[in-house]
Backbone as numpy.savetxt, mean C-alpha at the origin, in Angstrom:
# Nx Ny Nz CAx CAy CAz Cx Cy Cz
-2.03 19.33 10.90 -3.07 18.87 10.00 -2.72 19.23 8.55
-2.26 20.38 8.34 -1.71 20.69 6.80 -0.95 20.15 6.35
0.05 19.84 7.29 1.60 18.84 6.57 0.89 18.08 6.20
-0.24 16.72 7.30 -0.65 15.76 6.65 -1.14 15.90 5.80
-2.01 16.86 4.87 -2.58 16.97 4.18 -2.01 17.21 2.46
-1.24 17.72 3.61 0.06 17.81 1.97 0.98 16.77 1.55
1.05 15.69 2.58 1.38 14.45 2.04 0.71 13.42 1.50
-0.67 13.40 1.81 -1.33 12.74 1.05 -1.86 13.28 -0.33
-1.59 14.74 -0.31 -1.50 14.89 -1.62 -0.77 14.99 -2.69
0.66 14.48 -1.90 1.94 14.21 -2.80 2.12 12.72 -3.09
0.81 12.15 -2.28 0.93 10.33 -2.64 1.83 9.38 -1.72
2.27 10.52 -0.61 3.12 9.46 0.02 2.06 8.83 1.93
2.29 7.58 2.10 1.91 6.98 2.84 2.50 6.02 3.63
2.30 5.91 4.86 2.48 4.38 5.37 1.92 3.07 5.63
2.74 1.87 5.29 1.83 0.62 5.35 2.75 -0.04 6.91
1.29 -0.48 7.76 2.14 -1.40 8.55 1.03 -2.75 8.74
2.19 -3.56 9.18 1.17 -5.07 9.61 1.81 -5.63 10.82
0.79 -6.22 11.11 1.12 -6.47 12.77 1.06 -8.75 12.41
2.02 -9.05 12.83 1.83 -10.67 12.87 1.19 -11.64 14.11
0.32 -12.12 13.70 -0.46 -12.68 15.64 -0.28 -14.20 15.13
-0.21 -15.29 16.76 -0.50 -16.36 16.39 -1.38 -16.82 16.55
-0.99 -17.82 17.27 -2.70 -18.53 17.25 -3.35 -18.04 18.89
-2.61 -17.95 19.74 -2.97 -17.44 21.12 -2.78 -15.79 21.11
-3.37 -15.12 19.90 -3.06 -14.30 19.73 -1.76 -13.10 20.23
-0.64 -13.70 20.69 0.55 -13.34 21.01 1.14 -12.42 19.85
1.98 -11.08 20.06 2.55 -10.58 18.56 3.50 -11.21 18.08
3.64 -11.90 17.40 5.20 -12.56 17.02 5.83 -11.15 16.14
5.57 -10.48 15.22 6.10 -9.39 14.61 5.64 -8.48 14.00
5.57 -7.50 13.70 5.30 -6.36 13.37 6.34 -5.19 12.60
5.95 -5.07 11.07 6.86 -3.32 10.37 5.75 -2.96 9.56
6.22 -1.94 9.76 5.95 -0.53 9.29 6.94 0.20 8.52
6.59 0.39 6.94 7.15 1.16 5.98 6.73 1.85 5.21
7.22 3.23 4.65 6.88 4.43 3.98 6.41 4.19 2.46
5.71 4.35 1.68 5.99 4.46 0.33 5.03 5.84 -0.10
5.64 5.66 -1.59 5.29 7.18 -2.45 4.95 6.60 -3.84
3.47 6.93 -4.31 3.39 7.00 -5.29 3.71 7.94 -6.89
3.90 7.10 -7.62 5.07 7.82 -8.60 4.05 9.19 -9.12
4.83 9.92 -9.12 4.05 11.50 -9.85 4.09 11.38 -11.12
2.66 11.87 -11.46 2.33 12.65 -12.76 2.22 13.96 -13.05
2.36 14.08 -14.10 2.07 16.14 -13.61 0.73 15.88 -14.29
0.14 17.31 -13.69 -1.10 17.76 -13.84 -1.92 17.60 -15.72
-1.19 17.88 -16.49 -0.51 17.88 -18.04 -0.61 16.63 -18.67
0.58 15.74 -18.12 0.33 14.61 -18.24 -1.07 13.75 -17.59
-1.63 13.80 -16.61 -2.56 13.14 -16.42 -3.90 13.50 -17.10
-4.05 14.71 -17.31 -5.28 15.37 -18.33 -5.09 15.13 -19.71
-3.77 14.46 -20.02 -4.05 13.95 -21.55 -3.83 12.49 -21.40
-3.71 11.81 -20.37 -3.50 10.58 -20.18 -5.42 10.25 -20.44
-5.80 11.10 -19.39 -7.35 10.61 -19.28 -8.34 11.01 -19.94
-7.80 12.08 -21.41 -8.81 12.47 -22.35 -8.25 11.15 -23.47
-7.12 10.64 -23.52 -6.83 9.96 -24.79 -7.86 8.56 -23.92
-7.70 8.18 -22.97 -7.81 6.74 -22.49 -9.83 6.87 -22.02
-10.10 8.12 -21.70 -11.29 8.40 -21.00 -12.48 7.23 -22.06
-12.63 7.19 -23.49 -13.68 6.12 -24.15 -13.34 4.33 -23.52
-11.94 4.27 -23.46 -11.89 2.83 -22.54 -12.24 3.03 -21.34
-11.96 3.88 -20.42 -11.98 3.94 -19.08 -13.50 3.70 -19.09
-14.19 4.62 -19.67 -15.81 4.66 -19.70 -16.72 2.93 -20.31
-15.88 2.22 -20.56 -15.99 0.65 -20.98 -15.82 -0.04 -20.23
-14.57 0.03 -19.39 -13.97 -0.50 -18.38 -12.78 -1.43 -18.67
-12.74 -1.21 -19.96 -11.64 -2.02 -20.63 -10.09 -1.43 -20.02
-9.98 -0.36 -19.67 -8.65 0.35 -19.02 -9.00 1.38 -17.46
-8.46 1.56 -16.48 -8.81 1.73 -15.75 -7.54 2.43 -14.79
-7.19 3.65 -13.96 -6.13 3.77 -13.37 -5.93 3.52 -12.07
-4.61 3.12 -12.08 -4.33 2.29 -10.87 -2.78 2.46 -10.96
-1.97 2.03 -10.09 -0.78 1.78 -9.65 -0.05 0.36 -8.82
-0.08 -0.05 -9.10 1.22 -1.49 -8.19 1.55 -0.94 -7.44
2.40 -0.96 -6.38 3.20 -0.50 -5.87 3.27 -2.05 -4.77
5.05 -2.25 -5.31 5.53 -3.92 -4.36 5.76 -3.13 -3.09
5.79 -3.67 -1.64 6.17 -3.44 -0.60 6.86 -4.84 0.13
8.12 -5.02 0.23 8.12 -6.54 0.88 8.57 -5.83 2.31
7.10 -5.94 3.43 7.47 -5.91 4.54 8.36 -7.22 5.69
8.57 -7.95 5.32 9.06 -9.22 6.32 10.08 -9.64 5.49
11.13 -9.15 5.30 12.19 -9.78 4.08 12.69 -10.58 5.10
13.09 -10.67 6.10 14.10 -11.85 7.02 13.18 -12.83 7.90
11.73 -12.44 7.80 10.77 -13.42 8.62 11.52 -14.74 8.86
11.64 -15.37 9.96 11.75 -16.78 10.03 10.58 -16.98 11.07
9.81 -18.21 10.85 8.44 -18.24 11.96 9.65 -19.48 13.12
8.40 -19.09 14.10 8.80 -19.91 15.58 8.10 -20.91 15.69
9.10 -22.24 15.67 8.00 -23.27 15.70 7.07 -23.59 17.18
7.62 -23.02 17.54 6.31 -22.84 19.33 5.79 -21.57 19.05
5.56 -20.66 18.61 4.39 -19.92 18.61 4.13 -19.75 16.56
3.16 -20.74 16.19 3.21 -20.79 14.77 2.21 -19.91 13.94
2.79 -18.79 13.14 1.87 -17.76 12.31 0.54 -17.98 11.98
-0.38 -17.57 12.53 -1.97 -18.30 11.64 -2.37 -16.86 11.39
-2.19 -15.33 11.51 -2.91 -14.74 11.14 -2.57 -13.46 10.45
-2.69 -12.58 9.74 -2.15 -11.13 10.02 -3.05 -10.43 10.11
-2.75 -10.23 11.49 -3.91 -9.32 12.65 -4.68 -7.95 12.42
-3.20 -6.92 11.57 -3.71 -5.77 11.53 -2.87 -5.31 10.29
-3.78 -4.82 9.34 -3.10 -4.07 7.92 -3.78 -2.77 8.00
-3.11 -2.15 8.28 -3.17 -0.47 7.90 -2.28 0.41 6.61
-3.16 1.04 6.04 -2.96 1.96 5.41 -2.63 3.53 5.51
């Protein structure tokens, strides 16, 4: 329970998705790691006293991107054809 706990407080996580068709069959399924980029403690307390009068507007707001391309080689099957993605976990 602590490890996990200490990884989510280092920002790192896994994303997976599961691919179903239409007869709900799995055609495919990955699962991959990512890590959100660190700030130090320093930096983020002057990030959010300089930015805190927009934030409080809503004009600026924090957040992160982070791209994940899970299916880089996908090719679909034309007898069992993609209609859904079944399951996204975080």
């Amino acid at each position: 329970m602590f490890y996990r706990k200490l990884i989510f407080s280092q920002g790192m996580f896994m994303v997976c998705a599961q691919l179903r068709s239409r007869d709900g069959h799995l055609v495919d399924h990955m699962c991959k790691s990512a890590m959100l980029h660190y700030r130090s403690t320093l930096l983020h307390t002057l990030t959010t006293l300089l930015f805190s009068p927009m934030m409080i507007f809503g004009n600026v707001e924090e957040k992160q991107d982070i791209v994940l391309e899970l299916f880089n080689n996908f090719e679909e099957d034309q007898v069992r054809i993609l209609v859904r993605l079944s399951k996204f976990t975080i």
